[in-house]
C-alpha positions in Angstrom: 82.5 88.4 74.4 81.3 92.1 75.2 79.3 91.0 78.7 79.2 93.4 81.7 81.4 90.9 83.9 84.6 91.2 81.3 84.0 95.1 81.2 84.1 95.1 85.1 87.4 92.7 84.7 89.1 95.0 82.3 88.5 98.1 84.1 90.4 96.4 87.2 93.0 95.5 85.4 93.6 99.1 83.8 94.0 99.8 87.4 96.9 97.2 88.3 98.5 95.8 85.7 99.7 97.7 82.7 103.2 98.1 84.0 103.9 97.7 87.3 105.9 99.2 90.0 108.9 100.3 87.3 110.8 102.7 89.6 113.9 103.6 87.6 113.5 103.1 83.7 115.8 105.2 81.0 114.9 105.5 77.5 117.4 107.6 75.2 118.2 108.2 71.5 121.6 108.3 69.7 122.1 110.0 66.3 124.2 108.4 64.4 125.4 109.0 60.7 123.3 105.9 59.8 120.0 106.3 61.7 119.1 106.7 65.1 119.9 104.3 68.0 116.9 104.2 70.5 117.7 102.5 74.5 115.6 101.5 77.0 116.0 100.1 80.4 112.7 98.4 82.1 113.5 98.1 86.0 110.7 96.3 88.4 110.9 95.2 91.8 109.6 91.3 90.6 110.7 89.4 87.8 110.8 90.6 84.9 108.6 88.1 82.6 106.9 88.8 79.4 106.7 88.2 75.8 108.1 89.6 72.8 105.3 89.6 70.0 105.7 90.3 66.3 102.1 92.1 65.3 100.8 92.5 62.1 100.0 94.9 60.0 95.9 95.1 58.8 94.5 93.6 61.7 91.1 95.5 62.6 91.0 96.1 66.4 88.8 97.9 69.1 88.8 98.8 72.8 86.8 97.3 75.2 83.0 98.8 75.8 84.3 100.6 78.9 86.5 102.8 77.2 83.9 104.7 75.4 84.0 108.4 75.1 81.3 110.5 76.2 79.7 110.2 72.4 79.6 106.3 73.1 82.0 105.4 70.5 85.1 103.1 70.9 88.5 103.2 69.7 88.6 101.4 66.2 91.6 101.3 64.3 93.4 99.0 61.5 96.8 98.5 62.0 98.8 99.8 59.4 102.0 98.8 60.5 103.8 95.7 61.6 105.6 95.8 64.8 108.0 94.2 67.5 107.1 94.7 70.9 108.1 93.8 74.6 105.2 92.9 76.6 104.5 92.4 80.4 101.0 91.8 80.3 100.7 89.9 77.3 99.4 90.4 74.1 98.5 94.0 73.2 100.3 95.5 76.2 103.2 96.7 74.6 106.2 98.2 76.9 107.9 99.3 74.4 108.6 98.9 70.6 109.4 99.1 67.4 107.2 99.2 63.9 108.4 98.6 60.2 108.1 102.7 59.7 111.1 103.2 62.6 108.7 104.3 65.2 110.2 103.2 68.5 108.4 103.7 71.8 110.3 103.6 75.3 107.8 103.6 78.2 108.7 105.1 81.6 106.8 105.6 85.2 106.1 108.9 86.0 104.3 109.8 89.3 103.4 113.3 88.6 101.5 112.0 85.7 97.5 113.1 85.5 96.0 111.9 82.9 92.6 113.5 81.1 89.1 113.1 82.8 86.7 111.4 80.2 85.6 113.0 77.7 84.4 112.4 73.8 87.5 111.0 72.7 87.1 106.9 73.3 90.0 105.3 75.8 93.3 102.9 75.9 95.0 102.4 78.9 98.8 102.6 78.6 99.5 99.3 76.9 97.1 99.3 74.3 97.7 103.3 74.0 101.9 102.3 73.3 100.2 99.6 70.5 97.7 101.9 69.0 100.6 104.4 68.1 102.8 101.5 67.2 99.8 100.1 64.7 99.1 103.7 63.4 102.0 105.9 63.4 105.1 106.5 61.2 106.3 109.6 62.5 106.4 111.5 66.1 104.7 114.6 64.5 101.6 111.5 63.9 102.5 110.0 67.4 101.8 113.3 68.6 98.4 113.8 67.2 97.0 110.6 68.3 95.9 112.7 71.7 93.7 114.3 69.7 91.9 110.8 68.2 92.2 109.0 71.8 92.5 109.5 75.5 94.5 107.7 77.4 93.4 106.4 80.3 93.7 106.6 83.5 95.3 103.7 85.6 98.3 102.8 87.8 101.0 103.3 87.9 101.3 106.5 85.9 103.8 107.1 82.8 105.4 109.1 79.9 107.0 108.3 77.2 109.8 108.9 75.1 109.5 108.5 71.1 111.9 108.8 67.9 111.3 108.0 64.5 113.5 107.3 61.6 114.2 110.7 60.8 116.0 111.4 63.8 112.9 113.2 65.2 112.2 112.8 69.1 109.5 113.9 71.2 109.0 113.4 75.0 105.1 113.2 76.0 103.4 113.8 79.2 100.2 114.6 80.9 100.6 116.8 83.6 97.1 118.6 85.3 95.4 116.2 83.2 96.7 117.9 80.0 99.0 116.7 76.6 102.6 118.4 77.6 105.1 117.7 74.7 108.6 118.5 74.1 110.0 118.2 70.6 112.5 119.8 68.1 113.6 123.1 69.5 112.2 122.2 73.3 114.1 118.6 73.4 117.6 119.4 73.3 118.2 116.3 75.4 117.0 113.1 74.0 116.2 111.2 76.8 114.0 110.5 79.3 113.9 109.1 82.8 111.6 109.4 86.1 111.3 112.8 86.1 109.1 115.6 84.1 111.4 116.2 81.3 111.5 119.9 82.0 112.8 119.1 85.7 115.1 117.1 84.2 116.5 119.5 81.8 116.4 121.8 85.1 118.3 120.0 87.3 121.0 119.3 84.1 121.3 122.8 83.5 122.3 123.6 86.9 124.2 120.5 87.8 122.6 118.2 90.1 118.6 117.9 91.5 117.5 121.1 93.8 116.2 118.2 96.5 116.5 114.3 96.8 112.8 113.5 97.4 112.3 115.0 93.9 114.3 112.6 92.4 112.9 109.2 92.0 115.7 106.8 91.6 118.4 109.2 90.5 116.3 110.2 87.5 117.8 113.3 87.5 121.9 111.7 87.5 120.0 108.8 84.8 119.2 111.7 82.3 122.1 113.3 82.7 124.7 110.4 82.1 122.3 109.4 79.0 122.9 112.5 77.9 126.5 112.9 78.6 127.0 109.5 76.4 124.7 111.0 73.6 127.1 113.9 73.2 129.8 111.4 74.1 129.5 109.1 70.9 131.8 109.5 68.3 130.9 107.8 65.2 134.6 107.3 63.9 135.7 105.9 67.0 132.6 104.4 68.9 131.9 102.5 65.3 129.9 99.7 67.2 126.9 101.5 68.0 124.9 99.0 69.6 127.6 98.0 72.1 128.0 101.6 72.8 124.3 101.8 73.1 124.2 98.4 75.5 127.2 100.2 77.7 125.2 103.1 78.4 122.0 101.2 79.7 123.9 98.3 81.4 126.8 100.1 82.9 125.5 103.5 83.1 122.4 104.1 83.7 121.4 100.6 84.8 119.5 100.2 88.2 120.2 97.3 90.8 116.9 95.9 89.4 116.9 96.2 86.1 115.2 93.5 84.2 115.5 93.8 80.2 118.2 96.2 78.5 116.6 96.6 74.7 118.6 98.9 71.6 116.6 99.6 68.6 118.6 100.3 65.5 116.2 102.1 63.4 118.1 102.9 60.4 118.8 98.8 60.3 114.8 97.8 60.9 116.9 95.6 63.9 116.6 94.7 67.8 119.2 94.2 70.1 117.8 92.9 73.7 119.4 91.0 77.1 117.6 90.4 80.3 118.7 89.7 83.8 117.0 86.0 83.4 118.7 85.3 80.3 121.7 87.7 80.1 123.3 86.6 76.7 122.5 89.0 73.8 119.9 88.4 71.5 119.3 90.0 68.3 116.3 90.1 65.1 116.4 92.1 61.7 113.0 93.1 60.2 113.9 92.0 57.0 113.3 88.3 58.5 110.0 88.9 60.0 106.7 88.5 58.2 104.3 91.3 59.3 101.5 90.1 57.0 98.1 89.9 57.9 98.0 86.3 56.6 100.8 85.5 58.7 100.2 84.0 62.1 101.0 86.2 65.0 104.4 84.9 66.8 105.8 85.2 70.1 109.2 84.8 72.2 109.7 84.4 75.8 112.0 87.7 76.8 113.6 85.2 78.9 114.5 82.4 76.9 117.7 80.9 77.2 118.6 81.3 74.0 121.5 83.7 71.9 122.5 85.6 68.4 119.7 85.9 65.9 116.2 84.7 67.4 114.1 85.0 64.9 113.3 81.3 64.3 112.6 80.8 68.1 109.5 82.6 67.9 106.5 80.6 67.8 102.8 80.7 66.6 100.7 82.5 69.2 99.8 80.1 71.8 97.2 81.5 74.3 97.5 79.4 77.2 101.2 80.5 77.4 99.7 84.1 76.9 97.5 83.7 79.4 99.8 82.5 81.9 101.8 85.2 81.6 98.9 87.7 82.0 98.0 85.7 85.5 101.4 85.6 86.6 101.4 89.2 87.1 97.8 89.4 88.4 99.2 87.2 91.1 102.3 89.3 91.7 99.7 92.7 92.6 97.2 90.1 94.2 94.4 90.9 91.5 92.0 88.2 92.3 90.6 86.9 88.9 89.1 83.6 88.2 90.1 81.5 85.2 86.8 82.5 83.6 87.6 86.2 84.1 91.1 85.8 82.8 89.9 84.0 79.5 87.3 86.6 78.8 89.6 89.3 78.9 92.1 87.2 77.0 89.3 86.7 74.2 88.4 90.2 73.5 91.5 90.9 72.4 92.3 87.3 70.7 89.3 88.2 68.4 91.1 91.1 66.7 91.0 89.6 62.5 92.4 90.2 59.9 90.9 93.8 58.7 90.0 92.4 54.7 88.2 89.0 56.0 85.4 91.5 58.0 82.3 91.9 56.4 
């Protein structure tokens, strides 16, 4: 499974695939009297295929050889929560999320992102970073510590990230100069995020508009501020469907002309809301339905199934070729030549995650 050739495969791929060219995404968090309500918007420039994947909890996993530290070590971890994530890539490459703690993760491109040069700390590219905090964290303070256990890795394009728990606690992270840059509690007074270093953001808000147009990818700067303008907008006696406010906000507000999947968290409910442009009729799933258990089977949806209302029996047992279609779909989109041998072997090192009580 380890061999040199799916090393050399997986270290291309950190390079094109883990989100792709997302130009305008918008995450932001509501507070509400019954828990927070998390948006995100995912916009490409191709189609907007993936998988939504229910993942279990005490499954033992491990990054790839490559992504050793300078102590020769690996990422190891357990998952010790269950989770629901959107996937572009496939399995493991989470988008964005949720876990049964009320973690939620909204991924966004950022091109002023640097991540860290290697160094003792073992390495996940973006995907399996947004899983690894989704497997292992149940707060944002722990979300924001994992920088301290593992480095992210460098790869294409280059993101931040916006994260809330179910406390109503948010944090925007960044690496900027190759450093962790974090805004939380007192330095977030705007929960949200969109294209733009947050602080730039909060700048440009502050004094009305963006200082110059080539620093504003995609409007990010008129994005954050209309999320935040409907944050501060909500009124929990009158607005009292809070997921349709939510869904206004990211498909009539902030939405791009290629916006592909509109997805609303409810933490305090453990419940997903989602639409995409493929299939535009609303979908929804309640955690209370879904069986995180190691001994389950791990399930997936197609994001663009043509389907409505409550999904959660149209998810089906893991099925790899489906997986692995999906995962060369996109390598043919960014013209990554891999064979169908390469493609498994990637698709196997991860497929042999286990349960963490069957290892001996």
């Amino acid at each position: 499974m380890r061999t040199s050739a799916t090393t050399a495969i997986y270290c291309l791929l950190l390079i094109c695939l883990p989100i792709g060219p997302a130009r305008a995404c918008t995450c932001f968090c509501l507070d509400t009297p019954a828990g927070p309500v998390f948006g995100s918007n995912l916009d490409l420039f191709i189609p907007g295929d993936g998988l939504v994947f229910v993942n279990r909890r005490g499954i033992a996993k491990e990054s790839f050889p490559s992504q050793m530290g300078t102590t020769g070590k690996t990422a190891k971890w357990v998952s010790k929560y269950g989770s629901v994530t959107f996937n572009l890539a496939g399995r493991e490459w989470a988008f964005g999320g949720m876990n049964e703690a009320g973690l939620v993760l909204g991924t966004m491109e950022l091109v002023k992102s640097e991540f860290p040069e290697r160094d003792e700390r073992p390495a996940l590219p973006i995907g399996p970073w947004a899983q690894y905090v989704l497997d292992t964290c149940g707060s944002v303070q722990e979300a924001i510590e994992v920088d301290s256990k593992v480095r992210i890795e460098d790869s294409a394009p280059p993101v931040h990230y916006l994260i809330a728990d179910a406390d109503g606690n948010c944090a925007a992270i960044e690496w900027l100069d190759g450093e962790l840059v974090c805004y939380a509690g007192e330095r977030l007074p705007v929960k949200a995020m969109s294209n733009m270093r947050y602080a730039r953001a909060l700048a440009a808000l502050e004094r009305g508009g963006p200082r110059w147009w080539w620093s504003n990818p995609g409007r990010s700067a008129e994005r954050f501020a209309a999320a935040h303008a409907r944050s501060e907008g909500y009124d929990a006696g009158g607005d009292t469907d809070v997921v349709r406010y939510a869904f206004e906000t990211l498909t009539q507000v902030v939405a791009a002309p290629h916006t592909k999947w509109n997805i609303v968290y409810d933490i305090g409910k453990r419940a997903i809301w989602y639409r995409s442009v493929a299939s535009p009729t609303v979908k929804h799933l309640s955690f209370r339905n879904l069986d995180f258990s190691s001994e389950a089977p791990v399930r997936m949806l197609n994001v663009n199934a043509a389907i409505e209302g409550d999904v959660e029996r149209a998810f089906t047992d893991y099925d790899p070729e489906v997986n692995l279609r999906v995962f060369r779909t996109l390598c043919a989109r960014y013209n990554v030549k891999l064979s169908e041998e390469e493609a498994v072997a990637v698709m196997r090192h991860i497929e042999s995650f286990t349960r963490a009580d069957a290892i001996h």
